[in-house]
C-alpha positions as CSV (number, residue, x, y, z in Angstrom):
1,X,94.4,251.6,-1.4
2,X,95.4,254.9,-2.4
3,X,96.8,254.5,-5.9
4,X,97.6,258.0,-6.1
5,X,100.0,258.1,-3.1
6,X,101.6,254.5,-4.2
7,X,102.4,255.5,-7.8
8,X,104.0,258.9,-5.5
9,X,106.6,256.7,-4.3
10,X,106.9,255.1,-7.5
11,X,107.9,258.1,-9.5
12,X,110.6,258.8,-7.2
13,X,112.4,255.9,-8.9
14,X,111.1,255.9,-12.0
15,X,110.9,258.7,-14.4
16,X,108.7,257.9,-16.9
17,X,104.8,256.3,-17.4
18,X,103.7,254.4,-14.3
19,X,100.6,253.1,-13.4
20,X,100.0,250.8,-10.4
21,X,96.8,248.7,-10.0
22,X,96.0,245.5,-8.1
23,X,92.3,245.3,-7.7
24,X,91.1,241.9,-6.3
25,X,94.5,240.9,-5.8
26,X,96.6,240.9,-2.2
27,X,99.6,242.9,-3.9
28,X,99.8,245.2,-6.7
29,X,101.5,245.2,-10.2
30,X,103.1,247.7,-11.8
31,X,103.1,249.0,-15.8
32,X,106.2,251.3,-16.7
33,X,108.0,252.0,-20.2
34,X,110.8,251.9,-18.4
35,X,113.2,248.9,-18.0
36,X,113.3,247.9,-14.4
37,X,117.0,246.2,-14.2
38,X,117.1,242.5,-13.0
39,X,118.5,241.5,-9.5
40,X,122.1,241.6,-10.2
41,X,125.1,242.9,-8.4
42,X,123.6,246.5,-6.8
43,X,120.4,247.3,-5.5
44,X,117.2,246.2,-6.6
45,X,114.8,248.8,-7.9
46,X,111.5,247.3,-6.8
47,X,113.1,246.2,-3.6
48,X,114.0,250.1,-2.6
49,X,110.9,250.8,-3.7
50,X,108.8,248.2,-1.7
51,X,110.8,249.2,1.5
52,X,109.4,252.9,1.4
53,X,105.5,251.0,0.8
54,X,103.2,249.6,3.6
55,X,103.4,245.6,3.6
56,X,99.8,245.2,1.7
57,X,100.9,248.1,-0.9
58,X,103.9,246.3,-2.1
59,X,104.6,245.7,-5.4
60,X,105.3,241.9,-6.8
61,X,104.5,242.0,-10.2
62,X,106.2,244.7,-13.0
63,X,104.8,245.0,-16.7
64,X,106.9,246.6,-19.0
65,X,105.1,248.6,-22.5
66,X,107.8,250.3,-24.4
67,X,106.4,254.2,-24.8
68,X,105.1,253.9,-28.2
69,X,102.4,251.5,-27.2
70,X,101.0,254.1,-24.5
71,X,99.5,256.2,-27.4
72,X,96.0,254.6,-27.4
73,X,95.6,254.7,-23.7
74,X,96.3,258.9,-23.4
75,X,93.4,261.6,-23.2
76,X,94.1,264.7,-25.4
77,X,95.5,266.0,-22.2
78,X,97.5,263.3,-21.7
79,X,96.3,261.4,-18.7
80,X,96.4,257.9,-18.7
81,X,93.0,255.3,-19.3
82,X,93.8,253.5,-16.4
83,X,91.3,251.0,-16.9
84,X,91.8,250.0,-20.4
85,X,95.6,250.3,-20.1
86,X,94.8,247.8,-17.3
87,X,92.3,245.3,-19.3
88,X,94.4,245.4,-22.3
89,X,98.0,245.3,-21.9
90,X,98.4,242.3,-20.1
């Protein structure tokens, strides 16, 4: 899987923190600090953004960390610890 080109898609519908992972898994999860609004009357976020994904990229799980608790997973230069972001927040 190329995370890189998943989380690309991603960002197109979320402005914010994103990280998508789903190592030994057959879908991937997502971690955002930004609310993802339940199904409700409009259109689904994850859905429109499943529909522009390949079938065994799709994402089935979202994780939400408000943006305070991102602070120990950044580099001085502010990329993100993937794996300990990954390992811990769940």
């Amino acid at each position: 899987m190329n995370v890189d080109a998943v989380e690309a898609v991603v960002k197109k519908h979320i402005k914010g923190m994103v990280v998508v992972f789903g190592e030994n898994k057959d879908y991937n999860e997502l971690i955002t600090d930004q609310m993802i609004p339940p199904r409700g009357g409009g259109p689904y976020l994850l859905d429109e953004i499943n529909q522009e994904l390949e079938s065994y990229l799709k994402i089935k799980q979202v994780h939400y960390l408000p943006t305070e608790r991102w602070a120990p997973y950044l580099t001085p230069k502010m990329s993100i610890k993937r794996k300990a972001l990954v390992l811990n927040s769940l």
